[in-house]
C-alpha positions as CSV (number, residue, x, y, z in Angstrom):
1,X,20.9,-0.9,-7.9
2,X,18.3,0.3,-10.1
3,X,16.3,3.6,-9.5
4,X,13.4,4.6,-7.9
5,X,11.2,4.6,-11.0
6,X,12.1,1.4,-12.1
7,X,11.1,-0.4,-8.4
8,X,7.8,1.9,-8.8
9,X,7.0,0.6,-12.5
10,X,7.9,-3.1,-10.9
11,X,6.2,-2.7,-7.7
12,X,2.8,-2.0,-10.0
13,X,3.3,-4.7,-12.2
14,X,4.1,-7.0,-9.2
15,X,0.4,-5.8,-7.9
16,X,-1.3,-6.1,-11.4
17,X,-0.2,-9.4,-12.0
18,X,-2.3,-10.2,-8.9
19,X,-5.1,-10.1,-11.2
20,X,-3.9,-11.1,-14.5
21,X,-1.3,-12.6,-16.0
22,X,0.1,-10.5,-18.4
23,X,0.0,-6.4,-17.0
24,X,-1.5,-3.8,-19.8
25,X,0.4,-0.2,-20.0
26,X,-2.8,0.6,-20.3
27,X,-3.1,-0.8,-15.8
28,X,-0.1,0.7,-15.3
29,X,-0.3,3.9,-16.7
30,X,-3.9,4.4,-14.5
31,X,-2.1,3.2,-11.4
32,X,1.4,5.6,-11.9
33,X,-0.9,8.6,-13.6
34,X,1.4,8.9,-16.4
35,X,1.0,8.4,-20.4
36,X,0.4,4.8,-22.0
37,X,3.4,6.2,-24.5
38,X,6.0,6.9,-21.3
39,X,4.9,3.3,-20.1
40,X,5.3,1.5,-23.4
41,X,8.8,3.1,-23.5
42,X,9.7,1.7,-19.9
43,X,8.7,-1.4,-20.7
44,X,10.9,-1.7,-24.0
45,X,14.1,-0.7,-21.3
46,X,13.1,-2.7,-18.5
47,X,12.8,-6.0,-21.5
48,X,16.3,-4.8,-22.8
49,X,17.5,-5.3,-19.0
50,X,15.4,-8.8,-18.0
51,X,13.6,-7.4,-15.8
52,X,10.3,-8.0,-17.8
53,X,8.6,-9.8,-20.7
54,X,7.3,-7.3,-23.3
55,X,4.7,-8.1,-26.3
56,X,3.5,-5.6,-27.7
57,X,-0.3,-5.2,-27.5
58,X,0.1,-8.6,-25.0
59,X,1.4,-6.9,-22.1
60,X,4.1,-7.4,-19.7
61,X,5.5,-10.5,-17.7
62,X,8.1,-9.8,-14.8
63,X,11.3,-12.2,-15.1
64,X,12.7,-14.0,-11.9
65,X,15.1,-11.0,-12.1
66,X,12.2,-8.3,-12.3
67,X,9.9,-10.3,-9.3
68,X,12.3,-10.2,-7.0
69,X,13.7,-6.7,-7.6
70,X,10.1,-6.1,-6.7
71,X,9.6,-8.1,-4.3
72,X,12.6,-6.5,-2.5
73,X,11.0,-3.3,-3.4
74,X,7.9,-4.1,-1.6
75,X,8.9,-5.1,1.7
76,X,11.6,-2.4,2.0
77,X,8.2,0.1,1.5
78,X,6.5,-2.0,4.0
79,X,9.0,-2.3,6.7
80,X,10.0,1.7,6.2
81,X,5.9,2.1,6.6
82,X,5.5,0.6,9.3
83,X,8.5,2.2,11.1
84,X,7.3,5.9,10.0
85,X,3.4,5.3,11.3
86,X,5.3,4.2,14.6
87,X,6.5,7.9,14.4
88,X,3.4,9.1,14.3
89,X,3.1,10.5,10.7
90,X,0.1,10.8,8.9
91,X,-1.2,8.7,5.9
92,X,0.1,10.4,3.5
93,X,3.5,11.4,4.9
94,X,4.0,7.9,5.9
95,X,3.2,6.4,2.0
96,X,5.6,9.6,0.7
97,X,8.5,8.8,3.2
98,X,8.3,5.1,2.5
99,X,8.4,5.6,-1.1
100,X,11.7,8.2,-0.9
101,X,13.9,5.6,0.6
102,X,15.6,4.2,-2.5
103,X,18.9,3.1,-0.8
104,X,21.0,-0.5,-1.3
105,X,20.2,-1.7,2.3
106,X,22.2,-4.7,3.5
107,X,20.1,-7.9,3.7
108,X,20.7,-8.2,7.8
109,X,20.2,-4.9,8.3
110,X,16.5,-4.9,6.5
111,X,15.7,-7.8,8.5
112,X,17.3,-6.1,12.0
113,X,15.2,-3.5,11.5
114,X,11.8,-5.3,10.3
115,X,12.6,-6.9,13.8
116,X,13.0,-3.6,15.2
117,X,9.5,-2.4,14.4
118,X,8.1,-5.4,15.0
119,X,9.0,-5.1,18.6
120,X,7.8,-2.0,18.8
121,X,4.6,-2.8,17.2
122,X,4.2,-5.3,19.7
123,X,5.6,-3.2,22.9
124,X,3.9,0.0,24.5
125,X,6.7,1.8,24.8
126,X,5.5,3.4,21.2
127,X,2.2,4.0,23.0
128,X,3.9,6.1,25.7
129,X,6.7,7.7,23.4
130,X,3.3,8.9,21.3
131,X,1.8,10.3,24.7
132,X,4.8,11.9,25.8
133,X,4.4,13.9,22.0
134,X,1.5,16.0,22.9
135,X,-1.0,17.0,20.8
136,X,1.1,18.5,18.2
137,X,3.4,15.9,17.3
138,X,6.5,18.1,18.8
């Protein structure tokens, strides 16, 4: 399992390369808010594990490896998004609680619950557990 960090760094490069094919530290540093220096120096790890492509002043490619650590990373923030704003949280606490669950989650289970909140998505028993909240969330 790798760490949080690492999925982050991944998850960004995963977006960046959207748009380009090989990612800047430069990009990524903007997106994490962090130095180009602590960037370059990830991306010198995350080449010594094959999770990425480094050349220096080139940029970074993710490997097969890297794209679907991220990949993983993604939907697992998606899924755990969509389950939280179920709950009612706000924006911000809903990006923030998505983003702390860093946890090996079995394959089935991830799918059982991206089932889950689907259903629930699509039901209006979230509607009326909501209602039954009141106005301050309690």
């Amino acid at each position: 399992m790798v760490s949080a960090k690492t999925e982050d760094y991944l998850e960004v490069i995963l977006e960046l390369s959207e748009y380009s094919k090989h990612v800047s530290s430069k990009a990524v540093a903007d997106r994490l808010g962090i130095t180009q220096p602590s960037v370059v120096s990830m991306f010198t790890r995350l080449d010594g594990e094959n999770l990425l492509r480094y050349t220096k002043y080139a940029g970074v490619v993710l490997t097969r490896k890297g794209k679907n650590i991220a990949y993983a990373a993604k939907l697992r923030r998606e899924v755990f998004s969509r389950f939280f704003s179920i709950l009612g949280l706000d924006d911000e606490s809903v990006e923030k609680c998505a983003r702390c669950v860093n946890c090996e989650i079995p394959p089935q289970a991830m799918i059982r619950l991206d089932e889950f909140v689907d259903f629930m998505e699509k039901s209006d028993c979230v509607e009326r557990w909501k209602a039954g909240q009141g106005e301050d969330g309690n």
